[in-house]
N, C-alpha and C positions, 0 to 999 in steps of 0.2 A: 645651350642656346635655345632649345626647344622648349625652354620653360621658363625663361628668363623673360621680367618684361609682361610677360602676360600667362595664360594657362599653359597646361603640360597638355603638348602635343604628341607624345608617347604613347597612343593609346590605344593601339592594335596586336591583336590575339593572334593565337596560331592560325585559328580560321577564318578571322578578316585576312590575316594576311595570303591565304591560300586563295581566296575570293578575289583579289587585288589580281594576284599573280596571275589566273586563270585568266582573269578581264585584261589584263595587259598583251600575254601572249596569244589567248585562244580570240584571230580576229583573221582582220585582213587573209592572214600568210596560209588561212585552208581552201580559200578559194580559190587557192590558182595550184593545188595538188596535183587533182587529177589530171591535169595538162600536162604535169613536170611525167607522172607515169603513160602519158600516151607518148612522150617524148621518149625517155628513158628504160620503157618496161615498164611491167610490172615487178619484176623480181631485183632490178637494181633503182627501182625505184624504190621499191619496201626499203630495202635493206640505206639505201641513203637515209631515208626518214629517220629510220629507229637510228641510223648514226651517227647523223647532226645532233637528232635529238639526245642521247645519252654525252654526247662531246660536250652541248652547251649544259649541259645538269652538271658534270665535270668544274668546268669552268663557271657556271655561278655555286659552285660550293669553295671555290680559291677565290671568289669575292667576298663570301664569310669569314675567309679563315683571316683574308687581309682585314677585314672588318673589326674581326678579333682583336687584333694588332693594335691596331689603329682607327679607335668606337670614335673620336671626335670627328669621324670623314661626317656629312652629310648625305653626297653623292659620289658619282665615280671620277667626278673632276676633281674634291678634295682627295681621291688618292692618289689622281696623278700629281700632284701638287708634293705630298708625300716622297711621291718616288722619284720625279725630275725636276721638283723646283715651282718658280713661276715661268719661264720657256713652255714647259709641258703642259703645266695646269691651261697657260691660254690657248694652247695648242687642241689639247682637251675638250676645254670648256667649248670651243667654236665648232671644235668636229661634233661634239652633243647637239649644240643648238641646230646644227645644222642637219643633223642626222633624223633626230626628232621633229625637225619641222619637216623633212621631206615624208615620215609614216602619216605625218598629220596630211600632207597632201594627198598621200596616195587613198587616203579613207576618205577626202572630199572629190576624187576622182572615181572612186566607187559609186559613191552616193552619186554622181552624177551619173555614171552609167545607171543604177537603179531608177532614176528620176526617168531619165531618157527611155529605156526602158518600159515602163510601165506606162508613159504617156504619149509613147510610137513619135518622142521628138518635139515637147508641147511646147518646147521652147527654149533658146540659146543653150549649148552646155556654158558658158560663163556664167550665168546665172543658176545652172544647175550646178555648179561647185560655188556661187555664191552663198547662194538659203543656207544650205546645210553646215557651213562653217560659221555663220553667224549663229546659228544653232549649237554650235561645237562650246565659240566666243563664251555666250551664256552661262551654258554648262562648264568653264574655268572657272568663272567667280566664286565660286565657293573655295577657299584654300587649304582644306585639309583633302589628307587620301583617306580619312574615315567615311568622307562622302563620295569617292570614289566606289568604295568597299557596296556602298549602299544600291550600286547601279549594278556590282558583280552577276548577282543573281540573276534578274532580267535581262542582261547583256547575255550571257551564255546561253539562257533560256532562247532566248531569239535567234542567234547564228545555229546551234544544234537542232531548231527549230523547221528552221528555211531550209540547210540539208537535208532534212529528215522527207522535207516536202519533195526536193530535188529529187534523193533516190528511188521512194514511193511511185513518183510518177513515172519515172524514170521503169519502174518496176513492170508497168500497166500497160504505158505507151511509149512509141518513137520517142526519141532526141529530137530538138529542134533542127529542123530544115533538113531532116533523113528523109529520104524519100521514100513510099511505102514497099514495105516487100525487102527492105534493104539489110545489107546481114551485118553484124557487129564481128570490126578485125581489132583483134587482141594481140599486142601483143609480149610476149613471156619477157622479152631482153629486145632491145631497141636498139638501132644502129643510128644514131643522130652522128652529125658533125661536130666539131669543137665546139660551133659557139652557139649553138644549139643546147648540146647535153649541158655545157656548162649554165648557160644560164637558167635551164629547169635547177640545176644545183643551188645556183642563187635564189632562185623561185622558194627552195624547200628552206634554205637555210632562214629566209626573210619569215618565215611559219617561227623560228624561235631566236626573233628578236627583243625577247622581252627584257633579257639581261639588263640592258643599259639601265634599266627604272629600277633595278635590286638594292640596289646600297642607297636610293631614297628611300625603299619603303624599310628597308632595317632600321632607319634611321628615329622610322615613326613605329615601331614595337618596343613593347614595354619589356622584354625581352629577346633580342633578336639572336643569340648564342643559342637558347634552347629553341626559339621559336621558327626559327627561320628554315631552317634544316627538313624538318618533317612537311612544312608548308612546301618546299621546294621539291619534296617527293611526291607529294598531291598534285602540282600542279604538273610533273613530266608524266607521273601514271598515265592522268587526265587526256594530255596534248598526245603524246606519242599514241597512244592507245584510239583516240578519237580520229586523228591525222590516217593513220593506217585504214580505218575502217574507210571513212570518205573517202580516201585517195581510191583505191580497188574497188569501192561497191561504182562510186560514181563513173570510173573510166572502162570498169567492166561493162556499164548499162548504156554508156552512151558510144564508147568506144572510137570508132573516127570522126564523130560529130561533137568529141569532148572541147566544151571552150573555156576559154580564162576571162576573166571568174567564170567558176564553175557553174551559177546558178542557172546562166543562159543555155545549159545542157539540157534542159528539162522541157517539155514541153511548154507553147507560149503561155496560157491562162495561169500554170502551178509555176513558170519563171518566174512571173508578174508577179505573183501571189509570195510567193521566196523573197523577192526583193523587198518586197515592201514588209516583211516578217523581218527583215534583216536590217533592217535600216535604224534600231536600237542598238545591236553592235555596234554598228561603226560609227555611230553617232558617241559608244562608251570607247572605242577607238581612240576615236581623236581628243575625249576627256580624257585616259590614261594619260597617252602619250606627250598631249597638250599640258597636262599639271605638272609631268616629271619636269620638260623643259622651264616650265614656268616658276617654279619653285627656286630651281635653279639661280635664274634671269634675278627671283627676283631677293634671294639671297645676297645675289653679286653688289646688286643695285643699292640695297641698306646698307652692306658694307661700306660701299663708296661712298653712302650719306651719312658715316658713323651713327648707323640709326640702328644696331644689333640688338639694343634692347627694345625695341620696336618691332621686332619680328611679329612677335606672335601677338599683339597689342592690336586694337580695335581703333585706331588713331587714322587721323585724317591722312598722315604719310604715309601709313605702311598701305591703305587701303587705296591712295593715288596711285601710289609707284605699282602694284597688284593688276589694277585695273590698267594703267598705261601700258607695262609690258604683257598684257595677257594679248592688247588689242594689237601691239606692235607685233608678235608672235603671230598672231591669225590673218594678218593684211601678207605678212611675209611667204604662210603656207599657202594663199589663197594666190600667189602669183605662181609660184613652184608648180601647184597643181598645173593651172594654167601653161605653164612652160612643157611641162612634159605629160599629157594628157594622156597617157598611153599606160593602164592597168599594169601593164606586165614589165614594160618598160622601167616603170618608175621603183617597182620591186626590185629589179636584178641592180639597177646603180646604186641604189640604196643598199640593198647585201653589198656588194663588189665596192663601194665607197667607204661606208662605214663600220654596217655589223660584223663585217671581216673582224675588225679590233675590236668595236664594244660589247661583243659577244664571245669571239674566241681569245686574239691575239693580244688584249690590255694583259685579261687575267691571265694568261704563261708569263707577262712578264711584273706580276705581281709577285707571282709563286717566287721566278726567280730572286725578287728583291727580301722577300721572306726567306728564303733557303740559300741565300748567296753565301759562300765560305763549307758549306755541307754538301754538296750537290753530288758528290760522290762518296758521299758515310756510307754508305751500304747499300746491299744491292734494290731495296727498293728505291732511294733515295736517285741511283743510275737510273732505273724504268719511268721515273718521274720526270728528269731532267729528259731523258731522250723523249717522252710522251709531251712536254711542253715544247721543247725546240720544235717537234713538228709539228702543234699548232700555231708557232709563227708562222713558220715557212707556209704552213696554211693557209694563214693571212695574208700573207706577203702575196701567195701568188692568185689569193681573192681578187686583191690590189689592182695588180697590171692584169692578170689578164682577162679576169673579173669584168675587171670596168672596160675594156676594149670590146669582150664581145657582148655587153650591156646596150654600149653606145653605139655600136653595129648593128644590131639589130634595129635598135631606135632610127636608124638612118632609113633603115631598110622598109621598114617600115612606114617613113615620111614620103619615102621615092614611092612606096606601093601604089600605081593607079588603081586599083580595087578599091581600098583604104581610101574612106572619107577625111580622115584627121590626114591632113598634107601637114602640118605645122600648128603652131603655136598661137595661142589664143583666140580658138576656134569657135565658132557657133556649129559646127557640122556634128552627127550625130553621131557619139560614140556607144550607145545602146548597142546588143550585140543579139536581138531579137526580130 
């Protein structure tokens, strides 16, 4: 299908596709680190990082192997389709769209803290999550991830960028709003409450939701069996490795004064300065996250207009329906945002909703459907089967209790009279400077 109808859209290398990868995962999900270890520790906070992080490198290597299996998937909806039919695939398909439009929001809720931020509140945050998702909109229209690949560079250039300003300062001077003379408390192991610790866990796990966008970008290498695998080790080296250093330097220098996003830890001028360094990330954010869904949308869409050989064709329909659901998709994130304006918030329902299964819990039970009838040939074959059962059970209990203390805190947060954001479709100033 990728070459049928018009050009061959095949056309990424091991290092575009490690370029992808890096721009898909390394965004949003490092900015809210350091807060997950002021919560959690330092030492059971390292140790969660490096082991979500190696869990999800696990489980997108069982989305290869299913990929192996089964090369005509496009994305991770045709393998639910695969595995349970149509029931699953639309089951699937709606949890995607709806998971990927809430990352899309949460990157025009940054961007509005950024906006808010650097202009002490120059005007409505509805309008500050408006510009930059009309900016996002723009940057969809192009339809390949080859010009995704093209943003990789300067997108990670930018977020490593704004950190780097963060700790530096952070190195010199105070934290924002520390008072002078004021001593930095560290500490080694954390005593949070349930829904507390838990949702710093959803905080770290949301750092590697890039899975979902895997099996479209296999889709578009010209070799995805050899090519995928090595790219997939570049980009954990990268995340894990990068995650760890931010997380500790930043919650070491700022320490009780650490806040989410992180960049607001830094003193006011180098915040300011971060932010708006930053605002290419997450501007290539919501380009990632925005094309996997959009691809998706609009694969479904030709289907249903028997217009498959139109995919990749330069034709008046493929380029309406392209542009219809690009704009139907960004009107959708831009009210999400709006509904749950709250950085940290929108993180943890989003882990505890979704990346639960499109990160950990699909692929255990892809393995299973790969390995059904063997699951106990031998003894590695037992350590595989018992190592997936408990990343459902993982899942499962992301699920309920995930999403309870997500939506707890969000309460809690609405009742907060300190807290300017009371509710939903605010003008009040969610800036954290």
């Amino acid at each position: 299908m990728f070459s049928e109808g018009g050009k061959n859209y095949r056309t990424l290398g091991r290092w575009d596709t490690a370029i992808i990868l890096i721009t898909n995962e390394v965004g949003l999900g490092i900015l809210s680190l350091p807060a997950a270890l002021q919560t959690l520790g330092v030492v059971p906070g390292v140790i969660a990082i490096i082991g979500i992080g190696l869990l999800s490198t696990y489980t997108a290597y069982e989305l290869l192997q299913y990929y192996r299996r089964y090369p005509f998937c496009v994305n991770i909806v045709d393998m639910a389709k695969v595995l349970g039919g149509l029931p699953l695939e639309i089951a699937t398909g709606i949890g995607l769209l709806i998971k990927l439009c809430l990352t899309c929001a949460s990157a025009g809720i940054t961007m509005s803290i950024a906006l808010n931020s650097m202009s002490d509140h120059g005007m409505c945050t509805v309008a500050f999550i408006a510009f930059p998702m009309i900016g996002c909109w723009l940057l969809c229209l192009p339809r390949t991830f080859k010009f995704v690949s093209q943003v990789g560079i300067p997108s990670t250039i930018s977020i490593v960028s704004a950190i780097l300003i963060v700790m530096i300062s952070l190195g010199v001077s105070d934290p924002q709003n520390a008072p002078p003379g004021f001593e930095v408390e560290i500490a080694a192991v954390g005593h949070p409450g349930f829904k507390d610790g838990f949702t710093s866990c959803l905080n770290i796990a949301y750092a590697y939701a890039g899975n979902v966008g895997f099996v479209s970008i296999m889709a578009e290498q010209r070799d995805p069996s050899r090519d995928f695998l090595p790219a997939l080790w570049i980009l954990q080296c990268f995340a894990i490795t990068l995650y760890v250093v931010v997380a500790v330097t930043v919650y070491c220098l700022a320490g009780q004064y650490t806040t989410s996003p992180s960049l607001g830890s830094a003193p006011l001028i180098p915040a300011k300065v971060a932010y708006g360094i930053v605002f290419p990330a997450l501007l290539a954010t919501g380009l990632c996250f925005g094309h996997t869904a959009l691809k998706y949308l609009y694969v479904v869409c030709m289907r249903g207009l028997k217009s498959t050989n139109e995919v990749t064709a330069n034709t008046v329909k493929s380029w309406s329906v392209w542009v219809g659901v690009t704009t139907i998709f960004w009107v959708v994130a831009f009210i999400l945002a709006n509904a749950i304006p709250i950085f940290s918030s929108i993180l943890s329902i989003s882990s505890a909703t979704f990346i639960a299964w499109f990160t950990f819990g699909l692929s255990a039970v892809f393995w299973f459907h790969l390995n059904w009838g063997n699951l106990f040939m031998n003894w590695k074959k037992i350590c595989l089967t018992i190592v997936n059962t408990l990343i459902i059970m993982i899942a499962l209990f992301m699920n309920s209790a995930g999403l309870w203390a997500a939506i707890t805190g969000l309460m809690e947060t609405y009742e907060d009279n300190s807290n300017e954001i009371s509710g939903a479709f605010t003008c009040a100033d969610n800036g954290i400077l």
